[in-house]
C-alpha positions in Angstrom: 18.6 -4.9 -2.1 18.0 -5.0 2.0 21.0 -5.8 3.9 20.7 -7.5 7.4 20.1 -3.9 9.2 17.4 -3.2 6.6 16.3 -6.9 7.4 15.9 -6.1 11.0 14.5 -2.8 10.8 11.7 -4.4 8.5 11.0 -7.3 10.4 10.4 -5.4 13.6 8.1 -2.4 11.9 6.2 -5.5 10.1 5.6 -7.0 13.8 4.6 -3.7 15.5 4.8 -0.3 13.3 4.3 2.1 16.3 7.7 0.4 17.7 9.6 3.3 18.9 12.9 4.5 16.7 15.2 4.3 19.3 13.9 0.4 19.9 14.5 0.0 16.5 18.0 1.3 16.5 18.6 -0.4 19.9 17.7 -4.0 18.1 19.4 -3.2 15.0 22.5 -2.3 16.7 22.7 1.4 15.2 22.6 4.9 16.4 18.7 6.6 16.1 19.9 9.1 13.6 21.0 6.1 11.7 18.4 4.4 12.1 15.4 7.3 11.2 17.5 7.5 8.0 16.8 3.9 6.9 13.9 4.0 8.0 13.0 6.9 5.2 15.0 5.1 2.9 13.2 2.4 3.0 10.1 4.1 2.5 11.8 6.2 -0.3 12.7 3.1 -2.0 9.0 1.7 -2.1 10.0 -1.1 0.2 8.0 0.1 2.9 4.5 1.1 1.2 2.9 2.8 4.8 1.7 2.7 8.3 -2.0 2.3 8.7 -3.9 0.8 11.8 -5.4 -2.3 11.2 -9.4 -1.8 11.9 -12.2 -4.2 12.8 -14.8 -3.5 10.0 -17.3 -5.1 12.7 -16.2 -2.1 15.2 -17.1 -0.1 13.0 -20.3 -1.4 11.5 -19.5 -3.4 8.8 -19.3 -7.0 10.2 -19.9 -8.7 7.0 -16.9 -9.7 4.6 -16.9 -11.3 1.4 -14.6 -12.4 -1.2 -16.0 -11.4 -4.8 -14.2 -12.5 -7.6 -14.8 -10.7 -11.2 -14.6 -12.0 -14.5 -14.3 -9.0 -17.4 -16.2 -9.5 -20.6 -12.8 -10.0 -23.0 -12.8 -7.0 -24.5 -12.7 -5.2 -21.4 -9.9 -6.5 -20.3 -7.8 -4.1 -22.6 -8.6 -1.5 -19.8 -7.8 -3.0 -16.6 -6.5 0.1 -14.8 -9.8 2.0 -15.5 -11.7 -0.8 -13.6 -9.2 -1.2 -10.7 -9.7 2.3 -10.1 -13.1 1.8 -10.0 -12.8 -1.0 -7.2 -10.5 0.9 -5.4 -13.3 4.2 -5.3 -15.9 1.3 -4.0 -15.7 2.2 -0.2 -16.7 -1.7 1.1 -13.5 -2.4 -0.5 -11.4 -3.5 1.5 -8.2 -5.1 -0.8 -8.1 -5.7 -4.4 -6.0 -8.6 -6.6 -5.8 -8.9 -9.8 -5.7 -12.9 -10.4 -4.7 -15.7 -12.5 -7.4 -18.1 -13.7 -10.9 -18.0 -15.1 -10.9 -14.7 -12.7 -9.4 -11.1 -13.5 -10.1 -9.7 -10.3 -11.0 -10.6 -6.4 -12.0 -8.0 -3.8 -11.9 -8.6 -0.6 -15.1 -6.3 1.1 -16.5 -5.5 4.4 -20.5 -4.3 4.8 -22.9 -4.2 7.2 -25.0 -6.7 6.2 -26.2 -9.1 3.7 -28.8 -6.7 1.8 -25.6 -4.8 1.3 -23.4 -6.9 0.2 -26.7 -7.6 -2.0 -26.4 -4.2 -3.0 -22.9 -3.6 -4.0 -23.1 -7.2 -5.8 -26.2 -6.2 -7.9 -26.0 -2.8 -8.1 -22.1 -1.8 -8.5 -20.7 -4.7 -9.9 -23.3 -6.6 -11.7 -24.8 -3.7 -13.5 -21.1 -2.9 -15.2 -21.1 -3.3 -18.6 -17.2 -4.9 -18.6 -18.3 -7.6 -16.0 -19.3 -10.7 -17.4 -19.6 -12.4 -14.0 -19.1 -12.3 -10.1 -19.0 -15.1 -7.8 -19.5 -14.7 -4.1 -17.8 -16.0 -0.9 -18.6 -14.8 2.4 -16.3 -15.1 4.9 -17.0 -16.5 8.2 -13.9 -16.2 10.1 -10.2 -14.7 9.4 -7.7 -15.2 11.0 -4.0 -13.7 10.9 -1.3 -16.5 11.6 1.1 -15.9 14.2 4.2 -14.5 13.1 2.4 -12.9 9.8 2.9 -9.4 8.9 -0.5 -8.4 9.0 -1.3 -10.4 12.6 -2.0 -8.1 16.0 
């Protein structure tokens, strides 16, 4: 599906998406023309999903994460979509996966503080009628690993 060009191209956008197109090309060993071409078909393709800056939720007031995992009552779990959406339209959320295991979900959030990760616990989740139970992690420290696609 991705030859080495495509490899290349990938692997340097993964490292640092605002890398300039004609650095790109220049690494890849192809003209910029050429280059801005794979580049849209690789997003065209679904291969590359998007370019988003990675934000501190503590710059920006919400210094508390959590991982919450979410067990559905059975027969909710014929409607999974409908729920994920609902996740998704949570704004603490920060990532959502859908899991093997005595789990059917875990969310990754970000909040201010405890009484609001309090909140979205006891008041968003809890409440819902297709959650049978949540479980709770808070999260002290991440860290990327060097060399990850997601590190600075």
């Amino acid at each position: 599906m991705l030859d080495e060009t495509d490899r290349i191209i990938v692997q340097l956008l993964q490292a640092d998406a605002r890398t300039p197109n004609n650095a790109i090309a220049a690494a890849a060993g192809i003209a910029p023309s050429t280059c801005h071409g794979r580049i849209r078909s690789l997003q065209e393709r679904g291969i590359i999903r998007g370019f988003h800056a990675d934000v501190d939720p503590a710059a920006v007031g919400r210094g508390l994460q959590a991982l919450i995992s979410i067990r559905l009552q059975a027969d909710a779990r014929s409607n999974l979509t409908r729920f994920e959406k609902y996740l998704a339209g949570l704004s603490a959320v920060e990532s959502i996966f859908f899991v093997t295991g005595d789990r059917d979900f875990m969310i990754h959030v970000a909040v201010a503080d405890s009484e609001a990760l309090r909140e979205l616990v006891a008041n968003n989740l809890s409440l819902r009628p297709e959650v049978a139970g949540t479980n709770t992690t808070v999260i002290f420290e991440y860290v990327r690993p060097p060399g990850s696609s997601l590190a600075p």
